[in-house]
Structures are given as C-alpha cells and as structure tokens.
C-alpha positions in Angstrom: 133.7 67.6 79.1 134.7 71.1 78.5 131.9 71.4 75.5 129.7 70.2 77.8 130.6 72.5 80.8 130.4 75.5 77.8 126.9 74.4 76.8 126.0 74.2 80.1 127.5 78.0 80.9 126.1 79.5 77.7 122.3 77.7 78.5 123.0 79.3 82.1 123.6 82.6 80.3 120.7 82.4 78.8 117.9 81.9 81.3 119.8 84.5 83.4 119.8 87.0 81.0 116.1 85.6 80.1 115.2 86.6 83.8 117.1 89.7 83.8 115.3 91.2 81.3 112.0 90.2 82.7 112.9 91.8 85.9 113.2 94.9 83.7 110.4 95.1 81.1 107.3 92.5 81.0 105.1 92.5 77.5 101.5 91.9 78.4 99.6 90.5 75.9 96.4 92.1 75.7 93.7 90.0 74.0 90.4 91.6 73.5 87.2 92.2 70.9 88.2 95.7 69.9 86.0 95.3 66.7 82.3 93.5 66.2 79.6 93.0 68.9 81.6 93.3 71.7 84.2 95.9 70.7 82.3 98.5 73.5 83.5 95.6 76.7 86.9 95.3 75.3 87.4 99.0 75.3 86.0 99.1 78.6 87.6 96.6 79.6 91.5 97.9 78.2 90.6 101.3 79.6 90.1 99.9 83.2 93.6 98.2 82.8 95.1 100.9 81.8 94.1 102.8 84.5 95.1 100.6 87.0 98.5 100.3 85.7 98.7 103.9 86.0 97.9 104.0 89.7 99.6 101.2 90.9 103.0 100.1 88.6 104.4 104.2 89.3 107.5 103.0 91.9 107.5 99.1 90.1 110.9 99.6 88.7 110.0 97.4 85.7 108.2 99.1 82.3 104.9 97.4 81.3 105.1 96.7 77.3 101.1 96.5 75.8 100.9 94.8 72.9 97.1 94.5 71.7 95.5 91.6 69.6 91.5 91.7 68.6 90.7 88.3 69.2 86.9 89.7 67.2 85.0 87.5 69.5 85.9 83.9 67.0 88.0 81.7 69.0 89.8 80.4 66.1 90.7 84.0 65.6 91.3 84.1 69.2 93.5 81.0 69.3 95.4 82.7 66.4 96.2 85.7 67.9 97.5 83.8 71.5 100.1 82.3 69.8 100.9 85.3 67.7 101.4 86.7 70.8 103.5 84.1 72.7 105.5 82.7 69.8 106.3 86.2 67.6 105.8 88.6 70.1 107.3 87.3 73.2 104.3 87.5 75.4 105.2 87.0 79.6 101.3 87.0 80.3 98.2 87.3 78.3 95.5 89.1 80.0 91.6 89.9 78.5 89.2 87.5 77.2 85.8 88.4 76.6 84.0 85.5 75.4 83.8 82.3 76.9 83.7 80.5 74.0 87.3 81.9 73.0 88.9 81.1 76.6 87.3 77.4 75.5 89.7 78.2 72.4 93.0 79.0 73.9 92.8 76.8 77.1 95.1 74.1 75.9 97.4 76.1 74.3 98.0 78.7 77.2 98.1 75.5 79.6 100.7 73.4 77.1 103.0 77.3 75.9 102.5 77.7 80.5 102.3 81.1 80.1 100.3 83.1 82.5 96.5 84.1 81.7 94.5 86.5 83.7 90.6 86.3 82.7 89.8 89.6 82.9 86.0 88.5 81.5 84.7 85.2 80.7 82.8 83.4 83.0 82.4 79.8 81.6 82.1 77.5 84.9 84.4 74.9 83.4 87.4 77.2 83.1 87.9 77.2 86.7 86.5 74.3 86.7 87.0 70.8 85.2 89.3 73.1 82.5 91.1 74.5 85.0 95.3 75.3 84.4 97.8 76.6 87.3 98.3 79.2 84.4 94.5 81.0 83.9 94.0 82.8 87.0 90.1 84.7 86.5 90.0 88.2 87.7 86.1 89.0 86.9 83.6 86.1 87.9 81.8 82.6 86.9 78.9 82.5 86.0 77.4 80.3 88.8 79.4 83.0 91.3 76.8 85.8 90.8 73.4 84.1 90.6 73.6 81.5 93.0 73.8 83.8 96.1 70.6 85.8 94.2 68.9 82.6 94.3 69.5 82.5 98.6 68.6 85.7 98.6 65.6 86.2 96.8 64.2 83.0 99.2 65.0 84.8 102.1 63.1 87.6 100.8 59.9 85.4 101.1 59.5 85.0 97.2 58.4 81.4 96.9 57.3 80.8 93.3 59.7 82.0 90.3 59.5 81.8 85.9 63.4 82.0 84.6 64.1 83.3 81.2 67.9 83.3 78.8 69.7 83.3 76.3 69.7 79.8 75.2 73.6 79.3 74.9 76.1 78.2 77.6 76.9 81.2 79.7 72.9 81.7 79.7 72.2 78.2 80.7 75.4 78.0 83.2 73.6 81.5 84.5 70.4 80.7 85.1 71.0 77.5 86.3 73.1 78.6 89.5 70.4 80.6 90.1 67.6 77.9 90.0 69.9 75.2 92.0 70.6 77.7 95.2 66.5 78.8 94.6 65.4 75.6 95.0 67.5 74.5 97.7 66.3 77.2 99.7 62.7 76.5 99.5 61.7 78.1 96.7 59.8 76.7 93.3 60.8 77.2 89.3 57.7 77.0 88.1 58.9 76.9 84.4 61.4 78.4 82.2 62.1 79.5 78.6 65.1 79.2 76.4 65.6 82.5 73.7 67.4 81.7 70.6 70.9 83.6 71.6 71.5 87.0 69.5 68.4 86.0 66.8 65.6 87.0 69.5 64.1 90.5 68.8 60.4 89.7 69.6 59.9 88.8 73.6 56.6 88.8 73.5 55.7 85.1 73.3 58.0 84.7 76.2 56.5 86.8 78.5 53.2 85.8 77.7 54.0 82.3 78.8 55.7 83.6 81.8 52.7 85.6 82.6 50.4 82.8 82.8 52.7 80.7 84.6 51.3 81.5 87.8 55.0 83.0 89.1 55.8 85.4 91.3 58.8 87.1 90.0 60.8 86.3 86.5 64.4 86.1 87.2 66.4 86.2 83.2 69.9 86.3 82.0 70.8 88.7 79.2 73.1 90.8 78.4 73.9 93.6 75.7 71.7 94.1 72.9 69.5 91.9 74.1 69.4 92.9 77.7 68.1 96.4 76.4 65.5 95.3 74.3 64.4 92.8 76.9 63.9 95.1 79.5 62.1 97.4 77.2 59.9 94.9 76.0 58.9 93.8 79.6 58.4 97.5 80.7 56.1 97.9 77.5 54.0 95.0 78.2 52.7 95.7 81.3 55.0 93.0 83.1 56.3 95.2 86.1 53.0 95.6 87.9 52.5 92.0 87.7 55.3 90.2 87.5 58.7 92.0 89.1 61.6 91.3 87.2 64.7 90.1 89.0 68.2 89.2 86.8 71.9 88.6 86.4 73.3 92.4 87.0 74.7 92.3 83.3 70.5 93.0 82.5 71.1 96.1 83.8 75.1 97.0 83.1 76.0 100.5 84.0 77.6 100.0 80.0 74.2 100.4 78.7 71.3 100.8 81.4 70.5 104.6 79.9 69.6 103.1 76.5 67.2 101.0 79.2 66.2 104.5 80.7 63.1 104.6 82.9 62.4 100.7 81.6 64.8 99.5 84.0 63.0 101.5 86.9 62.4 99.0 89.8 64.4 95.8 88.1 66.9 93.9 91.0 69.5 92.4 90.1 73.1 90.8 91.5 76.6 91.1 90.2 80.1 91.4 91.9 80.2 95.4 91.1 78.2 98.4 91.0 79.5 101.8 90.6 77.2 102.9 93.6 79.6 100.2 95.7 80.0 102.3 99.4 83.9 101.9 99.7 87.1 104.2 100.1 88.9 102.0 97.1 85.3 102.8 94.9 85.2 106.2 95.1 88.8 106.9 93.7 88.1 104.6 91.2 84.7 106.1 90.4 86.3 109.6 90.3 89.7 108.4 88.6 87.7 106.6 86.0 84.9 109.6 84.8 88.2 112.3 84.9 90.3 110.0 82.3 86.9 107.9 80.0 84.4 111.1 80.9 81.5 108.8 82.4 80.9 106.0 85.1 82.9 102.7 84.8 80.7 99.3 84.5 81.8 95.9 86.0 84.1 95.9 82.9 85.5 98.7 83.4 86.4 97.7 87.4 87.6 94.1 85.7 90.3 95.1 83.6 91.4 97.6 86.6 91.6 94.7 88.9 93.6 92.8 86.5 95.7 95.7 86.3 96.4 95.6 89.7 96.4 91.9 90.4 99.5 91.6 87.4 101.3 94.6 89.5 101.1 92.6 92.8 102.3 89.6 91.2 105.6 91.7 89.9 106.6 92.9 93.3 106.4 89.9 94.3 109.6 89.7 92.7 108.5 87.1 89.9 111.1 86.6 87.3 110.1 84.5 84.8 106.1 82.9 83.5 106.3 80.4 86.1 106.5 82.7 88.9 104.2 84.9 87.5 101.6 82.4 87.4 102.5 81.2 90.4 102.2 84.7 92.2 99.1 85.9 90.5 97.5 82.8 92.2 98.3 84.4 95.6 96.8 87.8 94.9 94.7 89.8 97.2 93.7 92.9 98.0 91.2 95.3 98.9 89.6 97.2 95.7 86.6 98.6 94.1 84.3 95.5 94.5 85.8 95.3 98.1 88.2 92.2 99.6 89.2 90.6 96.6 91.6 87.2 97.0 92.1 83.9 94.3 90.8 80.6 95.8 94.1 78.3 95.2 91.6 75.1 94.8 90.4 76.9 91.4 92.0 80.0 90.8 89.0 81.8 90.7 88.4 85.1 91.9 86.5 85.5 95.5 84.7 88.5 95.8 81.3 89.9 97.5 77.9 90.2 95.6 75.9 93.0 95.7 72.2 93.0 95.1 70.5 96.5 93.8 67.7 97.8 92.4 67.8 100.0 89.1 66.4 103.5 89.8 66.2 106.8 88.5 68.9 109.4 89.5 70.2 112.8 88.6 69.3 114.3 85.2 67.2 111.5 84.1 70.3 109.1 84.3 69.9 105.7 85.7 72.0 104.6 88.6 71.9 101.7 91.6 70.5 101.4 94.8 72.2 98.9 96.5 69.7 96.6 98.9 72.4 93.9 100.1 76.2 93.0 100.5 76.4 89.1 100.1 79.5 87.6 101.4 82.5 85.8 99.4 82.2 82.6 98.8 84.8 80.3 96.8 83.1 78.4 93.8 82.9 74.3 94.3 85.7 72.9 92.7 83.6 71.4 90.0 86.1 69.1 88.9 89.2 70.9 89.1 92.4 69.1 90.4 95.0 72.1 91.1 98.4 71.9 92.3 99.1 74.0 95.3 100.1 77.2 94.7 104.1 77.4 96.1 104.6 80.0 99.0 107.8 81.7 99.7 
C-alpha cells in the first residue's frame, strides 16, 4: 500500500510539474515548406505568425518557444518531421501546413500523439471534414469555403452560362467544384470544363481555345502560383478578356505574386477570405505593421499565420495547461481581425470567416492592388461527414 500511495504521489508530481511548466513556457512546433516550390508561403506564412505573437502574447506571462521543421512540401517528410517534433522536441502544439497532401500525412498521427494542430494553410475539404480530429483546428479556409459563395454570387450578378478551368489535382477539383455546385443551384449553367495536368502545364492555349468556343459567358479557374501567373498571362495574351471575362479562386490573383501578373490581371474578379484592401480598423494595423517589419503588403498567407498567431494566444489566456486544454480552447476561439469576425464552428473546427469578392486593378506606381466589389457573409462549412465531440465550456 505505501508503494502504491508513493507511485501514485510521484505520477501526481509529475503531471503537476508537467502542467507547471506549460503554464510557463509552450514550444510551438512550426511545420512549414521553407525550401522547394512553396518555400515563398511558408515564409509568408511564419512571418505573419510571428508578427502576431508580437502584438498580442506581450502581457501573456508565458514565453513562446519556436522550434521550426521544413516539412519540403513531401508528406512523408512531413509526417517525419511531426513526430520529430512531438517525440524529441516536446512539441505542446504544431501549427503550419502548407500542402494538403501533407495534413493528409500527419492526420492520424496528430489525432493518435492528441496534440494540438492549427492549419494555418491547407484547405483539403476532408480535413474538416470526414478526417476531422478535436485536435486540427484550421485557421485559413477549405477549399469549398471560398468558391462556393462566388458561385451565388456571380448568379446574382445575372451571369447565366460559365466554362471552368484547374489544376487537375484535389485542391483544384475540390475548388472548382464548390464553385460549380452553389453555380448551378442558383440558376446558372457549366457549360463544360477542363482539367490541366497539375504543375506540368506551361502551354494554355488548347485550353482556352476550347473554352472560347464553348459558347460561355465567363471562365471561372483555379490556380495558383507558378501557374496562376502564367495562366493569367496567357489569357491576357490571347485576346480572352474582351470576350470571355475571367472570374477565379482569389489565390489566381494572390497579393504574393499578382505584380509578376502586372497589367495581365487588369479586370480579373475573383473571391478569397482576405485582401489587403480589406476596409477594417484590425486591417489597417496589420497592413501597416506588416510592410514596417517584411517591407511590402501581406497576402492571405501572410494574414493566416497572423491569425494563428493570435488564435494560439487566446487559447493560452484561456488558462490552458496542458495539449488537451489547448485543443480544447483553440476550438472556442474568436475574434475580430484582419479578414473581420473570425470564430471556429465546433461541428468541424473550421474557421468561419467573410468572403470578399474584388476585382484586380491597377494602382499606384504601376503596382497592382484590389478593388473590393462585395462582402459575403460567414457561413459554417456542411459537416461533410465529420462527427465531433463538443467542445467543453468552462
């Protein structure tokens, strides 16, 4: 009896002191590309974070420890470097993720280790979906989230009769296609669509030729990076614009790389949960805090990590103690911030957030910028499967 009552003293010892020290000092596993195609969003997106934890953990009274991993975009890498980071390094939360196909990776094993994951990127449906953990909390967007209120809302706009182009791989599909289901259900016609081979596509032309003579009204695409910028170029230099008007995901048009678009992207509308051009109070210090510290405008990665930043703090003063708690509190985040009211639907934990609808035009000094034509309002995602747990309130 008396070893028992020591064991049971020394295990107590242990998870207090396990809990003290969290309520001094929580490591953040940051998981990012910081080499390879998509080293310029990690960057983006760690400089965001960064910044928010410098605006908003000042009075926290506990000390934020980074340590980074490059998950290089391969989710076996990716998977590797999570439980580096748990096991070795003594992770309390993970927080990053650019590619979908790498949250795919470490889903089971951040759901089976439960330790806290905000998605500070990837949008794969499923993730807060069918996938979906009490422990991955998404900070940024699904991919259904920012096209399906486009689809509404080009309807409404009287356009009737529309050709859709992607990147043939599953964001792209899971893109377009919340664009085409909320299109269709409000009246309007796909009238056909085309698939691009993902990253090996360098000549459009076939593409928009087919669209051309589809009889369409408008051509609403999902790309993104290198191939959003020669996609939009391409359309500009055949002609497309003055008979076809070219309507998009917003990442066609990211503030990230729009100027390499230059006057190409003249004219182009598109949707996404942030623009730089947002009209809010929260923006505008963010805007300004953002060009002073990286020397130029923030893009919607830039405004994700910060969010993430500032979701994580939240969940601290909460007063969580341990991974559980954390997760638990980051569920019940909310707050008003550069893309406006931002809260987590406890159904998914998904982020719900506004859309904005712009159009790319030209500003000051040659330099692109957006002119915003519509606030949408927040919607939750459909549960799409998920079965969550309710979050536990204090």
């Amino acid at each position: 009896m008396r070893k028992t009552l020591t064991a049971a003293l020394t295990g107590l010892a242990t998870i207090l002191a396990a809990q003290s020290a969290l309520a001094e000092r929580v490591n953040v596993g940051l998981l990012l590309p910081f080499s390879g195609v998509y080293a310029s969003l990690g960057n983006e997106i760690e400089a965001g974070f960064r910044l928010g934890l410098e605006h908003f953990s000042d009075d926290l009274g506990v000390e934020i420890n980074i340590i980074r991993e490059d998950t290089e975009v391969n989710p076996a890498n990716g998977l590797a470097r999570a439980r580096k980071l748990v096991m070795q390094d003594g992770a309390d939360v993970l927080v990053g993720i650019v590619s979908s196909g790498v949250l795919g990776a470490i889903r089971d094993f951040v759901h089976g280790a439960q330790v806290p994951l905000i998605v500070a990127n990837a949008g794969n449906d499923e993730a807060t979906g069918e996938r979906c953990s009490p422990y991955i909390t998404r900070l940024s967007f699904s991919n259904g989230q920012v096209n399906r209120p486009m689809g509404r809302w080009m309807a409404e706009q009287g356009v009737r009769r529309v050709y859709t182009l992607g990147a043939d791989y599953a964001a792209g599909r899971q893109m377009v296609g919340g664009f085409t289901e909320a299109f269709v259900e409000a009246g309007g016609e796909i009238v056909g669509q085309g698939w691009t081979p993902f990253q090996q596509t360098q000549d459009f032309g076939p593409y928009l030729a087919q669209a051309r003579a589809s009889g369409a009204e408008a051509l609403f695409v999902f790309y993104a990076g290198g191939e959003a910028i020669s996609f939009v170029n391409q359309y500009d230099s055949f002609g497309m614009a003055e008979v076809m008007p070219l309507y998009g995901s917003g990442f066609l048009t990211s503030q990230l790389y729009v100027n390499a678009q230059g006057e190409s992207a003249n004219g182009v509308i598109t949707s996404l949960h942030y623009v730089p051009t947002a009209d809010n109070p929260e923006n505008t210090a963010f805007v300004e805090a953002f060009q002073a510290s990286i020397g130029r405008l923030p893009s919607e990665y830039g405004v994700q990590g910060y969010d993430s930043a500032r979701a994580l703090v939240e969940a601290i003063r909460t007063g969580a103690t341990d991974r559980e708690s954390l997760a638990n509190a980051l569920r019940q985040v909310s707050f008003e911030g550069p893309r406006g009211a931002l809260s987590i639907d406890p159904a998914t934990n998904n982020v719900i957030q506004p859309i904005f609808v712009y159009e790319t035009v030209s500003g000051e000094n040659g330099a692109m910028t957006q002119k915003v034509l519509a606030t949408l309002p927040a919607e939750a995602d459909p549960a799409n499967g998920c079965v969550m747990p309710a979050p536990v309130t204090n």
